[in-house]
N, C-alpha and C positions, 0 to 999 in steps of 0.2 A: 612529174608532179610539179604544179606550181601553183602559187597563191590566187586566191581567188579574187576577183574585183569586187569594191563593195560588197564587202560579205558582214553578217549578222556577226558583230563581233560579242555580242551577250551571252552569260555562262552563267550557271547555278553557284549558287553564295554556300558557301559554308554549311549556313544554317539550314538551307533549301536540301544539302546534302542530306543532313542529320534527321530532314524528315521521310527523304526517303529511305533512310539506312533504317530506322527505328531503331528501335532499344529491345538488344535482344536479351538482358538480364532482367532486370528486377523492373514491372512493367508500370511502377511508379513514380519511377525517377526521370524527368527531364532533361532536356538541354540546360533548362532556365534552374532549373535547383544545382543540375553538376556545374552551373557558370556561378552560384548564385554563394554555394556552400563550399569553401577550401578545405574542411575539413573531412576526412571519407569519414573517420567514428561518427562525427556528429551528423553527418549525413544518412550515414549505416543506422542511426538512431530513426532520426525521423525517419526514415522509410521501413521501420516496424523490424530493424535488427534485435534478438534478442538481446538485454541487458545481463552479463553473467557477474556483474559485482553482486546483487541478491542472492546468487544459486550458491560464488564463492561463501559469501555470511551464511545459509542455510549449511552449506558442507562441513564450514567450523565448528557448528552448534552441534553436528550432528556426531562429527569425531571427539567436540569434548563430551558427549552425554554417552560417548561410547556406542553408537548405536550404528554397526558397520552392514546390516540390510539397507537402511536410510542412506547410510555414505555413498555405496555402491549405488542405488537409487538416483541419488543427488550427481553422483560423478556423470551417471547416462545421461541426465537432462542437460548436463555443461557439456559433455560432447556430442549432443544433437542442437541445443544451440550455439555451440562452437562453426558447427557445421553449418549453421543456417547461415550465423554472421558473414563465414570466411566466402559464402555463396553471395551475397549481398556487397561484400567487397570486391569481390573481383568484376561484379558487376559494374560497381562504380569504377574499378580503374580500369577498366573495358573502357566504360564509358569517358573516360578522360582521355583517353588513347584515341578514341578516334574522333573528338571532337581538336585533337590537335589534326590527326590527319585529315582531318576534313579542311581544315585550314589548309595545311600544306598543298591540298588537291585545287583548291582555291586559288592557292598564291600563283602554282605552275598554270592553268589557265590564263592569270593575269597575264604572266610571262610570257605566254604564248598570243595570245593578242597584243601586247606589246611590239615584241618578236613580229608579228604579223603587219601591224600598224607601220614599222621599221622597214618593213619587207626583207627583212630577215628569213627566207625560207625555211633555212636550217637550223634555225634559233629557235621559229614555231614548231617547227617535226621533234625537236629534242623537249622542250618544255610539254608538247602536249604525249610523249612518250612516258615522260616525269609523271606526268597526272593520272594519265593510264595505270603504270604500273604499283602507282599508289593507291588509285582503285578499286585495282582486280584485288586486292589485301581482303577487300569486302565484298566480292563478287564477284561483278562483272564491271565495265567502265561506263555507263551511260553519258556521264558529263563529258568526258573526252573525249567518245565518239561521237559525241553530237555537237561540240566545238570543231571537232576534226573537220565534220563534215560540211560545219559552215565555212572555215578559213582556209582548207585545201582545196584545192580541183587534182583529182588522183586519177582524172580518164587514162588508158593507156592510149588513145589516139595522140595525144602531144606528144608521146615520144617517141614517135615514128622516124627511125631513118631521111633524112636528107639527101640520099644516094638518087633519086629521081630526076 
């Protein structure tokens, strides 16, 4: 294995990632809103999380008037929108998670064309390993194997014996 001469040292950005990864939660949420919104509640908001401070004030009203069909009633509707919310959260820290690892998948490419630019052989085989294994977390590696296969030459004819 050795590096390849003038090789296409260009790699997929972060964001390039994020659009082929999609959003496999809540199918409203963005890159640009999870960059946009530091807060998941208020994010969980706008993206049509149920509000449960109204259902909590309807369930007070309901146990001071004494009325435990309504209670019982009211308490189902807090834990089906309980449940939608906590869906809609994990969405978002999904999505927070790998708009970091998408970065991280980024950075080890840099690395690795760095690494490559240096002629560092084994500086590029370990950062573009980094990128890979960070990848496969989402699948499969496309940005790494197609770095890979710009900046290495992996024929097995070069490392043929010298015995001749």
């Amino acid at each position: 294995m050795k590096l390849r001469t003038n090789a296409d040292t260009s790699y997929e950005s972060a964001e390039d990632m994020w659009d082929s990864l999609g959003f496999p939660g809540h199918p409203a949420c963005s890159l640009k809103q999870l960059k946009a919104e530091k807060d998941d509640d208020r994010l969980a908001n706008k993206l049509g999380a149920p509000r449960l401070a109204p259902l909590w004030r309807e369930l007070k009203q309901a146990a001071a008037d004494g009325d435990e069909w309504l209670e019982q009633s009211i308490m189902e509707r807090i834990d089906l929108a309980q449940m939608e919310r906590d869906e809609i959260l994990g969405a978002i820290t999904y999505g927070r998670r790998a708009i970091e690892d998408m970065r991280g998948i980024a950075a080890a490419l840099r690395d690795a064309v760095m690494a490559y630019k240096a002629g560092d052989l084994e500086g590029c085989i370990d950062a573009l390993e980094m990128a890979s294994s960070l990848e496969r977390e989402y699948g499969d590696d496309p940005a790494a194997s197609e770095l890979r296969a710009q900046l290495l030459d992996e024929d097995e004819d070069d490392d043929e014996d010298d015995d001749n």
